[in-house]
C-alpha positions in Angstrom: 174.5 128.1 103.6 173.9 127.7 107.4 177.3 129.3 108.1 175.7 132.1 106.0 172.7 132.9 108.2 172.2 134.6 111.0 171.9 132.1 113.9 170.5 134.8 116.4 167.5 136.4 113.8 164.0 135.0 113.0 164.9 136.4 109.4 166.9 135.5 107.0 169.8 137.5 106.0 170.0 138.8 102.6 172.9 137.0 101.7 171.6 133.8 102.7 167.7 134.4 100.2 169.9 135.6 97.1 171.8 132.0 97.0 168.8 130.3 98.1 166.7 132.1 94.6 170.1 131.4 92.6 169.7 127.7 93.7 165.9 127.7 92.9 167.0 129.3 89.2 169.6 126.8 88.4 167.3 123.6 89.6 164.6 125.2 87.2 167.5 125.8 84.1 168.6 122.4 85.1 165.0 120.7 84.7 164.6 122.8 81.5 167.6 121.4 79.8 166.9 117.7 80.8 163.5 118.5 79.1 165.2 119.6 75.7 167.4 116.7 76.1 164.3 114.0 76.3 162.7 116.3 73.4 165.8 116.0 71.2 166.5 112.3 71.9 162.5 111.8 70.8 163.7 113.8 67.4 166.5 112.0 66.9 164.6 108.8 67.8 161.9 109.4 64.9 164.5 110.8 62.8 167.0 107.9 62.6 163.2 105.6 62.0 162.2 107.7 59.3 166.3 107.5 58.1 165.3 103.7 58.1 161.6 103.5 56.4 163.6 106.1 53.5 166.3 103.3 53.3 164.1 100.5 52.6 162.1 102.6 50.0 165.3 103.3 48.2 166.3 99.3 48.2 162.7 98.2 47.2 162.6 101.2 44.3 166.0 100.6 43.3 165.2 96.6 42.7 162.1 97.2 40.9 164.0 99.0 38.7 166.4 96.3 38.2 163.5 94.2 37.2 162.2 96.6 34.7 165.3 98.2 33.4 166.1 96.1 30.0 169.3 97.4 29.8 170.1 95.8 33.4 167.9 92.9 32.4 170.0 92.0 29.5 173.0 92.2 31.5 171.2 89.6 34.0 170.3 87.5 31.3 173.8 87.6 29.4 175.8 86.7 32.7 173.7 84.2 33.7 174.0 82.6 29.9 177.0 80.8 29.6 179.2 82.3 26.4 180.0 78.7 25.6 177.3 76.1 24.9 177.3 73.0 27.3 178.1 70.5 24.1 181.2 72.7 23.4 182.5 72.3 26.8 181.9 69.0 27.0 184.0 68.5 23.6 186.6 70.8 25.0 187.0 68.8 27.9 187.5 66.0 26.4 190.1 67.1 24.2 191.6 68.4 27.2 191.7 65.1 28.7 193.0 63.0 25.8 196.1 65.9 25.6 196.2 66.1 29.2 197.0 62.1 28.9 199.4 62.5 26.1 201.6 65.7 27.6 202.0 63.2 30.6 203.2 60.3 28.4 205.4 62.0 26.5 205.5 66.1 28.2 204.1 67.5 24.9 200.1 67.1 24.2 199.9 68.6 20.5 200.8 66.8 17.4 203.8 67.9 16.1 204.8 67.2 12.1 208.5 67.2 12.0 208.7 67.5 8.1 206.9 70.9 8.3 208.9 73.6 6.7 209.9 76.8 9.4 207.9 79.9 9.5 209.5 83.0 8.6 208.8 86.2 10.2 208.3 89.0 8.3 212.2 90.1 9.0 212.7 86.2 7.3 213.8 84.6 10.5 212.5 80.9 11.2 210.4 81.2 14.5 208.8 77.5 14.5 206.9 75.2 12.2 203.0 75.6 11.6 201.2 72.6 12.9 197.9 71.6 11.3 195.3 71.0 14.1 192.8 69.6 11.8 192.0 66.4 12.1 
């Protein structure tokens, strides 16, 4: 800008007050967009709490509706129920054990009746023998 200016005048040359007023303009554009900038980060700011608060309305609505729902309930209440009762388990293991022994012994754990007569499929082929579980 020196270069610009008259070295020899009291007054500034023309050229040298239009770039000084252009200077002045973009300093004030320039503060006016930093301002917008710190006014949308504050509006971003509360937006992203109030994206938060809306969250943690929707999670605490959503799980008192859980509670209330009786369709959802009964699904709660049926997975947490086992389908088998504890005694039958118990029994099952057991009789899992004693033919878990056995199929070791011998590599077979069911009782087999070798007298039993074949089974015919309905086309009158023999596809095994029935064994009777029953004790």
């Amino acid at each position: 800008m020196v270069a610009l200016a008259a070295t020899n005048s009291a007054t500034p040359s023309l050229q040298s007050t239009l770039i000084r007023s252009r200077l002045e303009a973009a300093r004030r554009e320039m503060a006016e967009a930093e301002s917008n900038v710190r006014e949308l980060r504050a509006q971003a700011d509360a937006a992203e709490t109030e994206l938060v608060k809306r969250q943690d309305q929707v999670r605490t609505l959503a799980d008192q509706s859980r509670q209330t729902d009786p369709t959802y309930q009964s699904r709660v209440q049926a997975s947490s129920q086992s389908a088998v009762p504890v005694q039958t388990q118990e029994l099952l293991f057991g009789l899992y054990s004693a033919t878990s022994a056995r199929r070791q012994a011998d590599g077979n754990g069911l009782k087999s009746n070798p007298t039993a007569a074949p089974v015919l499929n309905t086309q009158g082929q023999a596809t095994g023998r029935i064994v009777n579980v029953r004790a």
